[in-house]
C-alpha positions as CSV (number, residue, x, y, z in Angstrom):
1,X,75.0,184.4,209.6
2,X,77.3,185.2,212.5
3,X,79.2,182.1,212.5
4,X,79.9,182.6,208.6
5,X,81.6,186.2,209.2
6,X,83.6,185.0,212.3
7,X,84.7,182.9,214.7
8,X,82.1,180.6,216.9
9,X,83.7,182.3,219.9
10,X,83.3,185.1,218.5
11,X,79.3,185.1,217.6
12,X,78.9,183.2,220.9
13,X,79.9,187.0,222.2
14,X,77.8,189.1,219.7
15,X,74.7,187.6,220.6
16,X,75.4,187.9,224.3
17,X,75.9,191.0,223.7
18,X,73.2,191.9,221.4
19,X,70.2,190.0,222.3
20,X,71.7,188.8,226.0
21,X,71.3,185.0,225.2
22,X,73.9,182.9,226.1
23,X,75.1,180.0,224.1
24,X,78.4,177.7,223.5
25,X,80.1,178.3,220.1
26,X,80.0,173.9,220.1
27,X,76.0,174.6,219.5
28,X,76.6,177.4,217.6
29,X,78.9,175.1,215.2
30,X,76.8,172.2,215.6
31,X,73.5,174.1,215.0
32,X,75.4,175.4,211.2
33,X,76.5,171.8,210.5
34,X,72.3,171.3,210.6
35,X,71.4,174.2,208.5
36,X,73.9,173.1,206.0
37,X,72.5,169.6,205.7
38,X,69.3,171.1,205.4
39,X,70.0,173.7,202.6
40,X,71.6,171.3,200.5
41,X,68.8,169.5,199.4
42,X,66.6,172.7,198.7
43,X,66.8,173.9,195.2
44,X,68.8,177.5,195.1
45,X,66.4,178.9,192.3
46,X,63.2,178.4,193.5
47,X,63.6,178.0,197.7
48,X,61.6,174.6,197.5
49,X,62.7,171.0,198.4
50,X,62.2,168.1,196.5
51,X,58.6,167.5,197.3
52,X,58.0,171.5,196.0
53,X,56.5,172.7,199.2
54,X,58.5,174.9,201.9
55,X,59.0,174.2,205.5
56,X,59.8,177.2,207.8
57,X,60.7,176.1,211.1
58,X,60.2,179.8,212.3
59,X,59.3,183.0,211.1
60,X,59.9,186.3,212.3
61,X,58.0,189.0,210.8
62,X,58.6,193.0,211.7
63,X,56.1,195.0,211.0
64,X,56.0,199.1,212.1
65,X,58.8,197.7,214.9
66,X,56.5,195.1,216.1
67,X,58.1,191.4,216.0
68,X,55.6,188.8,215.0
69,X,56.8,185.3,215.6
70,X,54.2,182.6,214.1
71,X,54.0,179.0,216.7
72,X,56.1,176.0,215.4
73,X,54.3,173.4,213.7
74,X,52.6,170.6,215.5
């Protein structure tokens, strides 16, 4: 979401700023070029792909200021 608002460069610096991580804008622009592929071929109406099941890579879930992340799947 970063990247679409601004430069790479520039959301390379907000999230070392923000969550202290540090990352190149190159993965930053090469890591949208993959979510791109990847949300073309889900439908924009429903959220599901072509097989009609969704696959969440990871979820965060914040609950009473308490971050939940689920494990990747296997």
């Amino acid at each position: 979401m970063l990247a679409a608002g601004q430069s790479y460069r520039k959301a390379k610096e907000t999230i070392k700023t923000a969550l202290g991580v540090s990352i190149s804008h190159g993965t930053i622009h090469q890591d949208v070029q993959v979510v791109g592929e990847h949300l073309k071929k889900w439908d924009g109406e429903t959220g599901l792909d072509s097989t009609g099941t969704r696959v969440v890579p990871l979820l965060i879930v914040e609950v009473d200021g308490v971050i939940l992340k689920t494990p990747a799947p296997a």
